[in-house]
C-alpha positions as CSV (number, residue, x, y, z in Angstrom):
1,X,106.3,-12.4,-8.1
2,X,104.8,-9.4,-9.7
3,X,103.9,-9.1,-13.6
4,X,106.8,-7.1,-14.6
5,X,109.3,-9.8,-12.5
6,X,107.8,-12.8,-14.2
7,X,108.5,-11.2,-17.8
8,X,104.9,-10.5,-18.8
9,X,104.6,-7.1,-20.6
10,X,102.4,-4.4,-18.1
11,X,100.3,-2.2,-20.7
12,X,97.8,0.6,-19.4
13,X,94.3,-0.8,-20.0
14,X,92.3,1.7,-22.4
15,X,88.5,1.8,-23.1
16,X,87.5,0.4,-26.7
17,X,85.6,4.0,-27.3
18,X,89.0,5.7,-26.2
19,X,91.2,4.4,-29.3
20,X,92.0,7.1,-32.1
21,X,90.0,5.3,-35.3
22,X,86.5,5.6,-33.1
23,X,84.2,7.1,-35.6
24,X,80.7,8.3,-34.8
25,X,78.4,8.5,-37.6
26,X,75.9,11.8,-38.2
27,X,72.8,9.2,-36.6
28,X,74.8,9.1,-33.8
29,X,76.0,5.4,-34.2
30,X,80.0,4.8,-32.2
31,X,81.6,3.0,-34.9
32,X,85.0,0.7,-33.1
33,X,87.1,-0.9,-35.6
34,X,88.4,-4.3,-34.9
35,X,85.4,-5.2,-32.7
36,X,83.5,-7.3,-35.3
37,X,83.7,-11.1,-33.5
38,X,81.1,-12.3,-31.3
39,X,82.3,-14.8,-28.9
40,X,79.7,-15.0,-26.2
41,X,76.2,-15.5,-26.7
42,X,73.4,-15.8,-23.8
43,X,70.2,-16.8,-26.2
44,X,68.7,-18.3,-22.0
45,X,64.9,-17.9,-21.8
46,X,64.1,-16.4,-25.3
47,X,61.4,-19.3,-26.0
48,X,63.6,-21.4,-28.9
49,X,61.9,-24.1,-30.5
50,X,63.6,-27.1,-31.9
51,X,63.2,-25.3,-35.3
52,X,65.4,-22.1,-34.2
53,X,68.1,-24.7,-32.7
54,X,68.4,-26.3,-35.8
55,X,69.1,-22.5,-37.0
56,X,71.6,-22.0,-34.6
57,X,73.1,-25.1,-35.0
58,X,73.7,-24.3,-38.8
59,X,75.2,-20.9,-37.9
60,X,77.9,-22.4,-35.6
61,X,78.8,-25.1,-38.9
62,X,79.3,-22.0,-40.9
63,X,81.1,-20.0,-38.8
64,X,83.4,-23.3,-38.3
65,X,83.3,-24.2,-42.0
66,X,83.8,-20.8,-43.1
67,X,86.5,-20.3,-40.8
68,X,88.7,-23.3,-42.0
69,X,88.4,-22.4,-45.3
70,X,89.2,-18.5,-45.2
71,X,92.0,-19.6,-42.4
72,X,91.9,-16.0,-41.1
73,X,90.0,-14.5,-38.7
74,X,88.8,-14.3,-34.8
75,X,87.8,-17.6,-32.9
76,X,83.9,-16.6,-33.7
77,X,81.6,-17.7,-30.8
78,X,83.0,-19.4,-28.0
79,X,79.9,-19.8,-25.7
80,X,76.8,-20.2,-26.3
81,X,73.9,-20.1,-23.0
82,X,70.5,-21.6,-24.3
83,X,69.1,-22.9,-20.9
84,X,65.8,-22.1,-20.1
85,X,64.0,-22.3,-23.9
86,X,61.4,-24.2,-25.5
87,X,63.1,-26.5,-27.0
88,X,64.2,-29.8,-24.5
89,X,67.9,-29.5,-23.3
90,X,68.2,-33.2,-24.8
91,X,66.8,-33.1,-27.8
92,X,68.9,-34.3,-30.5
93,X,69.5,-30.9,-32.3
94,X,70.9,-29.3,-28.4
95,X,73.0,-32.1,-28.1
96,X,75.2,-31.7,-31.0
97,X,75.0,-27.8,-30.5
98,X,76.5,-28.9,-26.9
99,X,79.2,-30.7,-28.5
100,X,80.2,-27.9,-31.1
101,X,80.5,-25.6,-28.5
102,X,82.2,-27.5,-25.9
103,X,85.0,-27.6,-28.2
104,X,85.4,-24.3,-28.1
105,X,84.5,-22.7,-24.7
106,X,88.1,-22.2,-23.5
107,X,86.4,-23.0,-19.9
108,X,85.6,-26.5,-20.9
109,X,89.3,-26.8,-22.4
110,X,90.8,-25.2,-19.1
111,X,89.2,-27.9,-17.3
112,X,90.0,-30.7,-20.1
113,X,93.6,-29.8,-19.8
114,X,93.9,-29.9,-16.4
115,X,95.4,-32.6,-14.4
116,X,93.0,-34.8,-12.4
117,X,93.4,-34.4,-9.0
């Protein structure tokens, strides 16, 4: 079955940097509207103490908080890679960032949704 047989819409895939309302600034900056969500974040190997996973920690409960209460806006950040830093992997502060973010990797909920084998 092919895209157009199964109903799903085939649109021509265009470059970010293509669309009309690209602006570049005199210093040379590429300005793309709509692009303003972060939703993947590899932070791996950047030497994070307990103290700047606490910091990250509180940025994910804003985004979240924030979020709920504006009840507009992207998904914010999805995944979040932090392997590989200072900090221990089960320290209490890394586990509950685990758990934030498990919730909303949509990788994690692919695999939560699907049926057992």
């Amino acid at each position: 079955m092919t895209l157009s047989e199964s109903g799903m819409a085939m649109h021509e895939v265009v470059h970010p940097f293509m669309e009309d309302d690209v602006e570049v600034t005199d210093t040379g900056e590429i300005l793309v509207p709509g692009n303003r969500t972060l939703i993947s974040l590899n932070v791996a190997r950047n030497r994070i103490t307990d103290k700047g996973a606490s910091k990250l920690l509180l940025a994910i409960q804003y985004q979240k908080t924030l979020s709920s209460l504006l009840q507009r806006g992207g998904p914010g950040l999805m995944r979040l890679v932090t392997n590989g830093n200072l900090v221990d992997q089960e320290h209490e502060v890394m586990k509950k960032l685990r758990l934030q973010m498990t919730a909303r990797d949509p990788i994690n909920r692919l695999e939560t949704a699907s049926p057992s084998k």
